[in-house]
N, C-alpha and C positions, 0 to 999 in steps of 0.2 A: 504494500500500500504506500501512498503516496504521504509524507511529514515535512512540517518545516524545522529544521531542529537546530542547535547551535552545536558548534563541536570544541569552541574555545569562549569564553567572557570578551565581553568587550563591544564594539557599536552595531546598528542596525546590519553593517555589512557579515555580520557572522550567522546573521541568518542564511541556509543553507533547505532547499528541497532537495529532497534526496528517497528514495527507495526503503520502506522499514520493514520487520517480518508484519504480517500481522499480530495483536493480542489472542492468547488465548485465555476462555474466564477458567477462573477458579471454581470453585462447586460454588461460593455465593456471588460471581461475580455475571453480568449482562455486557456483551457486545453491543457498543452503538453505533451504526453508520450514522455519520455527524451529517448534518443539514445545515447546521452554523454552531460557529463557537464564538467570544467576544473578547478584546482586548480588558485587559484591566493593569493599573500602573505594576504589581506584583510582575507580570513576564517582562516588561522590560529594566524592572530592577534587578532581578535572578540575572536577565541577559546581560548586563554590567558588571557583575561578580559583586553587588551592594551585601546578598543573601547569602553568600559563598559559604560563611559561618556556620549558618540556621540549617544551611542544605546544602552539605558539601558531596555534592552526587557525581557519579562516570559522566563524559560525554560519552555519546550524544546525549542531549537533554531534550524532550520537543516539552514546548512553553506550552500555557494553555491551562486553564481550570472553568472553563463551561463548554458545557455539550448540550446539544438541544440534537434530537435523529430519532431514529427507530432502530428499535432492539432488532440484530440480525442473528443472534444464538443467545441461548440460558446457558447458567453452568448447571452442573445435573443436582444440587439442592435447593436452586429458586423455585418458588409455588406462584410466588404473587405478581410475574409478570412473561410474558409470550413475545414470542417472534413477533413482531410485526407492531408492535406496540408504541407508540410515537410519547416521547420521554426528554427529561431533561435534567438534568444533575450536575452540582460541581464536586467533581469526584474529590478524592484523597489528592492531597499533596506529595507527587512523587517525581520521579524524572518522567514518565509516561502521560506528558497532555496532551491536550485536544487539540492541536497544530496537525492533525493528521486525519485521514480517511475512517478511520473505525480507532475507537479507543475503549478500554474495559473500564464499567464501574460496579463496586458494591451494592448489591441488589436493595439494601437497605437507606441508601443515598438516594434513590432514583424517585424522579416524581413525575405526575402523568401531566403530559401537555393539554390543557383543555381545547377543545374544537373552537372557539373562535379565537385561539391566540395562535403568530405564524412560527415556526422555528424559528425567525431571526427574533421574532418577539421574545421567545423563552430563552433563546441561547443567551439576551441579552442580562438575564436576570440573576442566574444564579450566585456566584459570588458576590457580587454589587448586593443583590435582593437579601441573602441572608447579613451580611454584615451591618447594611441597616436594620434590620430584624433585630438584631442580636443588639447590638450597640441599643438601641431604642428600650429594648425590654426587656430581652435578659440579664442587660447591666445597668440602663437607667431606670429602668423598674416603671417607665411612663404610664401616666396614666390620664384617663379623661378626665379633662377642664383643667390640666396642668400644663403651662408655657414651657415650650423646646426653642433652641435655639440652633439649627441647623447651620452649620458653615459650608460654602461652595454648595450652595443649593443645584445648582445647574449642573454640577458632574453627576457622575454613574450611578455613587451609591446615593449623593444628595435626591435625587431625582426620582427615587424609591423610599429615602428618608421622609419626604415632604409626603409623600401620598398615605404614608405607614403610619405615619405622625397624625395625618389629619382624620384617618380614617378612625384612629383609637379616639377619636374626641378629643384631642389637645390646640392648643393654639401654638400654630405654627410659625415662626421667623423667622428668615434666614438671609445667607449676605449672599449676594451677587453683581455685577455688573446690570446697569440699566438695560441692554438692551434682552437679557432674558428674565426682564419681570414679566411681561406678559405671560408667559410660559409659566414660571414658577407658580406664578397668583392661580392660572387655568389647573394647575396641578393641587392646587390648595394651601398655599401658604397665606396666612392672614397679614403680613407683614415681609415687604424684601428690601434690605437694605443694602442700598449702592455703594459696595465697598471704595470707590473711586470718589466720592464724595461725602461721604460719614461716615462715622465713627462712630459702630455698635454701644461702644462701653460710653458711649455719653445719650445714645436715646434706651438703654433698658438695664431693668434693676429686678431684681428680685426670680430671677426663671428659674425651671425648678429643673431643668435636665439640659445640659451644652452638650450637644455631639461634635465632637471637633474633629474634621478632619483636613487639618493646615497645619499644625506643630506650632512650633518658633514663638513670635509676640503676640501672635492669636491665640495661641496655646493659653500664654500666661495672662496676657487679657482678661478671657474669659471668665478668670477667677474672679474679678472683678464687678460682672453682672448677676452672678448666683446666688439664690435664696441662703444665707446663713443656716447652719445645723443642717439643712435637709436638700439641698441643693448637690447634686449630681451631675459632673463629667466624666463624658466616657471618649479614649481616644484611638483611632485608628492608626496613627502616625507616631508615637513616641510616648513615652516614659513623661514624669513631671518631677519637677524639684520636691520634694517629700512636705519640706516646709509652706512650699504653696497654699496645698489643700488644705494644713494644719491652720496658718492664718485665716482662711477665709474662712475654714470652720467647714469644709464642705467633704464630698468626698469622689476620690479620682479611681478609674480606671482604662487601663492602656489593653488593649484588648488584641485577640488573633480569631481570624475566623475559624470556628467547627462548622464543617460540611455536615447537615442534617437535612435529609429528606423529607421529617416530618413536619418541618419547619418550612419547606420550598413548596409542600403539598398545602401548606394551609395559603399559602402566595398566591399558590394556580388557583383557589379556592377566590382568593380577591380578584383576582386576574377574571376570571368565569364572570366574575357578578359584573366587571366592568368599574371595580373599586380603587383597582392600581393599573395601571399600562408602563411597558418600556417605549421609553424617549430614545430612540435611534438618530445619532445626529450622524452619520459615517455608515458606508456599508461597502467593503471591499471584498473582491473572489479571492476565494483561500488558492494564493499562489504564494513562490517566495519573496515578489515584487509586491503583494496585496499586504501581507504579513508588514513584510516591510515599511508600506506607506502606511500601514495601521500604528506602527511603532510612531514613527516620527509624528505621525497627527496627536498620539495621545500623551506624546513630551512633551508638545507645547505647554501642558496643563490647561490648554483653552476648548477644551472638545464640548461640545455639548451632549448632555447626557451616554450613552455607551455607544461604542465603536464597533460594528460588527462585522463576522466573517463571515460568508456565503458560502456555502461547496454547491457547485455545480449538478443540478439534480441526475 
């Protein structure tokens, strides 16, 4: 089968298509021929050698953690899903992703694509989808009629933040450049502040949950507009000075996503109702050139919403 894979660290040019075996599953693992997979900043940080530490795996590496396809083999102990079964899952963190034709995942990962969403819809979801998932409530513990304050509403996972946020009943804020408020507001944010011209920590006070995902003096900011004693950040991007949270009295966590299925099945569930949709701002053919131009569009950091792969039906 056909992959895009790197064979050394280092810039877009080390992406490389090349010829791979296929996967074979394990007794709980499922076959997906891919339909679409979707950039997210994680493969071109591994592709840099940033992750070398966290994941010091062989080359070849093929990048890649969403799959959106239909199941082409079971391994001989899955019950709960069939050949033919149109799926999407961000499998385990391994050297083996979805930069390729057919990729294996854990039967217990996988979640059913509903009929009126397309494969580039759900490839666009999975790691984006659960990390706002998670960040939102498994670690902010959000809840209805409580202020969030979303950062980079307009990216991948912002853009699933804002819908997840609003749909629990919270009031939503978040910062972006002017020209994707309309969007953001269409998406449900009750407030979007134009980072190019205000300054969060002087119009809000008191919120009860910051997702942050910007680090650096937004990181530490933040601290600054948080409800005392009960006020909650959760971060995607970095660790915090320990004494931060201590002063403001609130409390921090720096988070890694787990791959749950049953967590991406309750998604397709909002997804079904018409309660959450992927914002596709990019969509390139999975080649080594498409890979490639996906790389460079999603370093800008200016992408809108998620960047997605196509394979060719």
């Amino acid at each position: 089968m056909k992959a895009v894979v790197i064979e050394n660290y280092g810039g877009k040019d080390q992406l490389k298509e090349m010829e791979v075996p296929m996967p074979k599953p394990t007794a709980h693992q499922v076959i997906v021929k891919e339909m679409a997979t979707s950039i997210n900043p994680i493969d071109w940080k591994l592709r840099e050698g940033y992750l070398q530490q966290m994941m010091d795996w062989e080359f070849p590496i093929i990048l890649g953690w969403d799959v959106a396809g239909v199941i082409s083999e079971v391994g001989s102990d899955v019950t709960d899903w069939k050949v033919g079964d149109k799926v999407f899952a961000r499998p385990e963190t391994t050297r083996f992703g979805t930069y390729a034709e057919y990729t294996a995942v854990d039967d217990h990962l996988v979640a059913k694509i509903p009929e009126n969403v397309t494969f580039e819809e759900a490839g666009a979801v999975p790691l984006a989808g659960l990390t706002a998932w998670q960040a939102l409530f498994d670690y902010g513990d959000l809840k209805a009629g409580e202020t969030v304050l979303i950062h980079a509403g307009a990216g991948g996972v912002g853009t699933y933040a804002i819908q997840l946020a609003k749909n629990k009943g919270a009031k939503v804020i978040t910062t972006a450049s002017e020209k994707n408020k309309a969007l953001l507001l269409s998406l449900g944010a009750d407030q979007v502040i134009d980072y190019h011209t205000e300054n969060f920590v002087d119009l809000l006070k008191d919120v009860d949950v910051v997702f942050d995902t910007m680090g650096g003096d937004i990181q530490k900011n933040s601290f600054k507009v948080l409800k005392p004693h009960t006020g909650r950040m959760v971060s995607i991007v970095g660790e915090t000075d320990p004494a931060l949270s201590k002063e403001h009295d609130v409390a921090f966590h720096n988070i890694w996503l787990k791959p749950d299925g049953k967590q991406l099945a309750q998604i397709a569930d909002l997804m079904e109702a018409g309660k959450v949709k992927s914002v596709i701002g990019a969509t390139f053919l999975f080649s080594q050139q498409g890979i490639y131009d996906a790389h460079a569009l999603s370093e800008t950091h200016h992408a809108v919403g998620k960047i997605v792969i196509k394979f060719e039906q």
